[in-house]
Structures are given as structure tokens and as C-alpha cells.
TINU-992697 format. One record per residue (C-alpha): x, y, z; residue number from 1; residue in three letters. Coordinates in steps of 0.5 Angstrom, whole numbers. Example, Ala and Ser with C-alpha at 12.3 -4.5 7.8 and 13.67 -1.06 7.14 Angstrom:
<recs>
{rec {25,-9,16},1,'Ala'} {rec {27,-2,14},2,'Ser'} 
</recs>
This chain:
<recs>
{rec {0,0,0},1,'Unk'} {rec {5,5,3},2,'Unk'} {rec {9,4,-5},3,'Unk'} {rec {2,7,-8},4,'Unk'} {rec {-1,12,-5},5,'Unk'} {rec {5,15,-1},6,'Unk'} {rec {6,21,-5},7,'Unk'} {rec {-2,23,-3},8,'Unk'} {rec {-4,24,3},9,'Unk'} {rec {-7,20,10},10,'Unk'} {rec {-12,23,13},11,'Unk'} {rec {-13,20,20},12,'Unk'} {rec {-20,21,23},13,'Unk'} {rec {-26,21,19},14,'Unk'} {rec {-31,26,22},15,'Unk'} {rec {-34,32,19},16,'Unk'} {rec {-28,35,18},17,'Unk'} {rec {-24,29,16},18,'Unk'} {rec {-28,27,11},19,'Unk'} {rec {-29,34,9},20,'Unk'} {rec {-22,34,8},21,'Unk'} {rec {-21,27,5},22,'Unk'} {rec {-26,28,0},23,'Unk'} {rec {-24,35,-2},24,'Unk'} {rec {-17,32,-3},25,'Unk'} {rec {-19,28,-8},26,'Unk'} {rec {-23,32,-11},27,'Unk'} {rec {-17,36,-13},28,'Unk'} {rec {-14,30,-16},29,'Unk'} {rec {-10,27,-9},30,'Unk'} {rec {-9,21,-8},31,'Unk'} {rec {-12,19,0},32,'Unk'} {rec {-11,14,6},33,'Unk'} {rec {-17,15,10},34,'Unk'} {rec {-16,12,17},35,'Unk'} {rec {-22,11,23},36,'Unk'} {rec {-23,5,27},37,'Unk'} {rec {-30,6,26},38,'Unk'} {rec {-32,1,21},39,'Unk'} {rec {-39,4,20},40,'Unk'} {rec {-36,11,17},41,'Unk'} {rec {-30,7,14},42,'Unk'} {rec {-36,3,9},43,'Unk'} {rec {-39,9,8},44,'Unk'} {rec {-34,12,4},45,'Unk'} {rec {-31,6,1},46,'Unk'} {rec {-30,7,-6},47,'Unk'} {rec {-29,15,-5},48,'Unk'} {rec {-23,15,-2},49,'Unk'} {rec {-17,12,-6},50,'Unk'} {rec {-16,7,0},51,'Unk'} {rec {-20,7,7},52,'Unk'} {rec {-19,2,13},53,'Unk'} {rec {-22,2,20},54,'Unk'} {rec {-15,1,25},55,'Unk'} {rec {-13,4,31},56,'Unk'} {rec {-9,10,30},57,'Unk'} {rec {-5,10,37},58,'Unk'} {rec {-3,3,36},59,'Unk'} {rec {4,4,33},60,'Unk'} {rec {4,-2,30},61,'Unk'} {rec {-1,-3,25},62,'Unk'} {rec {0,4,22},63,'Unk'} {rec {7,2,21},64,'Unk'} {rec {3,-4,17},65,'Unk'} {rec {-1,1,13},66,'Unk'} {rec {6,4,11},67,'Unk'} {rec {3,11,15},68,'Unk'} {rec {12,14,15},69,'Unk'} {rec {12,12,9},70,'Unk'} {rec {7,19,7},71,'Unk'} {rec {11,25,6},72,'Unk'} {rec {4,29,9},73,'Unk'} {rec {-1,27,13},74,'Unk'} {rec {-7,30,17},75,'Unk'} {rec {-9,29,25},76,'Unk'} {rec {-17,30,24},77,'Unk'} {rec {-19,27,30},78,'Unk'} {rec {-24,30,34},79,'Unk'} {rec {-26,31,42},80,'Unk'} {rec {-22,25,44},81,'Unk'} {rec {-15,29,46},82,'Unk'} {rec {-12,23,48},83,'Unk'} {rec {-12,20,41},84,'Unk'} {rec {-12,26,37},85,'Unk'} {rec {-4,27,41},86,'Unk'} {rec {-2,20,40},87,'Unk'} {rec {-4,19,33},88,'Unk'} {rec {1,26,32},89,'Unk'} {rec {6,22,35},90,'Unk'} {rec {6,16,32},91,'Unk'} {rec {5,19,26},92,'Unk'} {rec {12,23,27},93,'Unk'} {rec {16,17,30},94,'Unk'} {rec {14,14,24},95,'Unk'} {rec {17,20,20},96,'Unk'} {rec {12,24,17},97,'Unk'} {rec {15,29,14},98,'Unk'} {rec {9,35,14},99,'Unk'} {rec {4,34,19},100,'Unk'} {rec {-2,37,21},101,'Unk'} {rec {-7,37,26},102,'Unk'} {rec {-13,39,28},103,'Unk'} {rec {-14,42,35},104,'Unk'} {rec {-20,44,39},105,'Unk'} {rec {-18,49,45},106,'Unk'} {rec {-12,54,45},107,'Unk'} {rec {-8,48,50},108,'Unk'} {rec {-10,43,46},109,'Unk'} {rec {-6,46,40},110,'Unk'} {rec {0,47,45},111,'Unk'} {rec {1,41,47},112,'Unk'} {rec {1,39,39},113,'Unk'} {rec {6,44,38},114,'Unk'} {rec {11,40,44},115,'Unk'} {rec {11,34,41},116,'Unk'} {rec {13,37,34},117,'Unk'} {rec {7,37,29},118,'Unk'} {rec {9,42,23},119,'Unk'} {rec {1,45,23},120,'Unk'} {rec {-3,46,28},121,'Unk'} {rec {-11,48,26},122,'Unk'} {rec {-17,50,29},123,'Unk'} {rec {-22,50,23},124,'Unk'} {rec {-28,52,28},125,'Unk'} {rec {-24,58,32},126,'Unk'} {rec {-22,61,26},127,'Unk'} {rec {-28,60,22},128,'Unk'} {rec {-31,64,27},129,'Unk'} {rec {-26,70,28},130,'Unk'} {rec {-27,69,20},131,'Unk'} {rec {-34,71,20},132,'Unk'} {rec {-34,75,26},133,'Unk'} {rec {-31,80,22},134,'Unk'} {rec {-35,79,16},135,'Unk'} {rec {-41,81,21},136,'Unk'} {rec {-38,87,24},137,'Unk'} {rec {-37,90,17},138,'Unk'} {rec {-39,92,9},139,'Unk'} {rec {-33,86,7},140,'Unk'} {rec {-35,81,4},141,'Unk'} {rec {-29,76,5},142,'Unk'} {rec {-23,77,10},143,'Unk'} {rec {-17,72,11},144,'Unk'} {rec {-12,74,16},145,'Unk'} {rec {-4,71,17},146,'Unk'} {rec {-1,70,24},147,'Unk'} {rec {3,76,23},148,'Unk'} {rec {-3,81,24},149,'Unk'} {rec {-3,82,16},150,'Unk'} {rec {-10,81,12},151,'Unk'} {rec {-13,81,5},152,'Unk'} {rec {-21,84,5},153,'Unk'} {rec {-26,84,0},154,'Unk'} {rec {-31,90,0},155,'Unk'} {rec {-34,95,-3},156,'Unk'} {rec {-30,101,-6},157,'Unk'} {rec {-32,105,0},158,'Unk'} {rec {-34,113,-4},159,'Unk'} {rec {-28,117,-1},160,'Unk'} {rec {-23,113,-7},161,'Unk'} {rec {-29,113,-12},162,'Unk'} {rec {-26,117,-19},163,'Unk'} {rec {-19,118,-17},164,'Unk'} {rec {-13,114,-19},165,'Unk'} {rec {-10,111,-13},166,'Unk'} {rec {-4,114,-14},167,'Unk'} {rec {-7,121,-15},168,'Unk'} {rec {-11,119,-8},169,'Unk'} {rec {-5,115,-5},170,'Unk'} {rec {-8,111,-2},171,'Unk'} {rec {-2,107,1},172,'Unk'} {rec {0,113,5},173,'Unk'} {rec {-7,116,7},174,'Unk'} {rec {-9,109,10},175,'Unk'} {rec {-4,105,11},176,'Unk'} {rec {-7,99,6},177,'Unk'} {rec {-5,96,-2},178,'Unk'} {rec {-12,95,-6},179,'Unk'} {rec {-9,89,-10},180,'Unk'} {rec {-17,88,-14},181,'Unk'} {rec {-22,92,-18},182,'Unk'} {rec {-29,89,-19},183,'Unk'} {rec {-32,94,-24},184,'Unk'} {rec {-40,92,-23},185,'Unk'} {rec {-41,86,-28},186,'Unk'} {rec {-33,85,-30},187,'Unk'} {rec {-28,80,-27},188,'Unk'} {rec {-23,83,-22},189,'Unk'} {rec {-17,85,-26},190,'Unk'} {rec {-10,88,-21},191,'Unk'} {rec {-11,94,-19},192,'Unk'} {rec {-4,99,-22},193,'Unk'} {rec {-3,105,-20},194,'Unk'} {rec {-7,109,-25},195,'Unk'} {rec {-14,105,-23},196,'Unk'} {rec {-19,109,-22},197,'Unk'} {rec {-24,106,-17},198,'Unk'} {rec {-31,108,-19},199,'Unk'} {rec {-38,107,-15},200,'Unk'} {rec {-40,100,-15},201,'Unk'} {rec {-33,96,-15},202,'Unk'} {rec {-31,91,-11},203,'Unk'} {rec {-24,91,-8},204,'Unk'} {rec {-19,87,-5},205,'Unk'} {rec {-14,91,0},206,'Unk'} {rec {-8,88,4},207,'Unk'} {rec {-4,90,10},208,'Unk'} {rec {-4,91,17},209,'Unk'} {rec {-11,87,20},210,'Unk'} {rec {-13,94,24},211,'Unk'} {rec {-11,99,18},212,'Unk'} {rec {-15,94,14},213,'Unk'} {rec {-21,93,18},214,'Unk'} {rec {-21,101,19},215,'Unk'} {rec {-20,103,11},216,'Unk'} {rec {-26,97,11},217,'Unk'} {rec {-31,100,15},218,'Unk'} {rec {-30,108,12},219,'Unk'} {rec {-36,112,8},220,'Unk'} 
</recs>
């Protein structure tokens, strides 16, 4: 097995969010080891996924016979139970997964697998909740923010840049922020350039600090 599918991905854990993960991957062409000791969910997506098998994942020897060190990548996706979430990361890296990631479901949780050496660590329902809170709060219409505190929006034009080139009104100096995009009403985004002149009606995509984003967002 490990010869076949070792250039795909291992997902471990089968839940909402691993089989969401493990049928998208495969949905973009990946090749996926799915793993759950549940047999029920293991036949549910038997077809679906390149290979699925119902084994214990914090048992170090059967995931040595599923060739689990030989993937180059490999995904935690282990709900509530933190205690199998944790020795299913550390099997997985004492079997020599070179690019781990891992769910987790609290800030302590995270941590822990930050110590024992998980590559990645995600929180899929914080970050979507930070995600649209600030879609709440405001007229952005998507928002994506990097662990350096920088941020990419998408948001109406707001009318104090309307019928002025970017460079005219700088933009970049006055509020600290890249407009990247423009959407005119019933056109694509094209990139913006220093000549774009932004007119009412447009979308834009802006990027820079979250607080300067956030600010420029939310102006008239």
C-alpha cells in the first residue's frame, strides 16, 4: 500500500472534518489513505476514497503495516477525544511524516501538539468563527488573516476613493493599505495598478495590517 499511495495524503480520522478534507483532496486530484476505527464510516466512504481502512491510529504497529511513515504528508483530523488526537500525531511522526498537520479544539490542545512537533496545527472552528465575525461586523464580503497580523479583504469600493487613481489619491499612504483587485459591476477582478481608477459599485481586494484593513473597511 505504502508504494501506491505514498505520494498522497493520510487522513486520520474520519468526522465531519476529515471526510470533508478527504473527499476534497480527492476532489483536486490527491490520492488519500482515509483511517477510522469506526467500520461503519470506514464503509460509508469505501469507493470514494483511494483507500480506507478501519485501524486503531495510536497503535504504532498497524500504522506501520499501513505504511502510514512512508506518506510525506499527513493530516490528524481526530475530533473530541484529545487523547487520540495526541497519540495519533505521535505515532505519525515517530513513524517519520515529514509534514504533519493536526486539528485541534482548544488553545491548550494546540499546544500540546505544538510540543510534541506537529508541523501544522489547525483550529478549523475558531478560525472560521474569528473569520466571520469580522464579516459580521462589517460591509467585507470575505477576509483572510495570516498569523503576522496582515489581512486581505473583500469589500465594496468605500466612496472616499471613488473617481480617483490610486496613485492621485495615495492610497497606501493616507490609509496605510494595497488595494490589489478591482471588480467593476459585471466585470472580472482585474489587478489593480497605479492608474486604476476606482468607481462606484466596485469591489475591491485590499491587503495590509488587519487594524489598517479593518479601519479602511468600515470607511463611508
Amino acid at each position: 500500500m505504502a508504494s501506491k499511495l505514498s505520494g498522497g495524503v493520510a487522513v486520520i480520522g474520519l468526522g465531519r472534518f476529515g471526510r470533508s478534507l478527504a473527499l476534497e483532496l480527492m476532489a483536486e486530484g490527491e490520492e488519500v489513505l482515509g483511517i477510522d476505527p469506526a467500520s461503519s464510516i470506514v464503509q460509508s466512504l469505501a469507493g470514494r476514497l483511494t483507500h480506507v481502512v478501519s485501524a486503531d491510529a495510536t497503535n504504532e504497529d498497524a500504522m506501520r503495516q499501513l505504511g502510514l511513515g512512508d506518506f510525506d504528508r499527513a493530516v490528524v483530523a481526530v475530533g473530541t477525544d484529545l487523547e487520540a488526537s495526541i497519540l495519533s500525531a505521535s505515532v505519525a511522526l515517530h513513524l517519520g511524516v515529514s509534514n504533519l498537520w493536526a486539528k485541534a479544539i482548544s488553545a491548550s490542545h494546540a499546544r500540546i501538539l505544538t510540543q510534541i512537533g506537529v508541523h501544522h496545527v489547525v483550529r478549523p472552528e475558531h478560525d472560521m468563527g474569528k473569520r466571520v465575525a469580522h464579516l459580521v461586523r462589517g460591509r467585507m464580503t470575505d477576509y483572510i488573516e495570516f498569523d503576522d497580523g496582515y489581512a486581505f479583504v473583500k469589500t465594496d469600493a468605500p466612496r472616499v476613493i471613488h473617481g480617483r487613481s490610486l496613485q492621485g489619491l495615495g492610497v497606501r499612504q493616507l490609509y496605510g493599505v494595497t488595494v490589489v483587485g478591482v471588480k467593476p459591476a459585471g466585470a472580472e477582478f482585474t489587478y489593480a495598478t497605479p492608474q486604476t481608477v476606482v468607481r462606484a459599485g466596485d469591489v475591491i481586494i485590499v491587503s495590509g495590517p488587519k487594524s489598517e484593513v479593518e479601519a479602511f473597511a468600515s470607511l463611508d
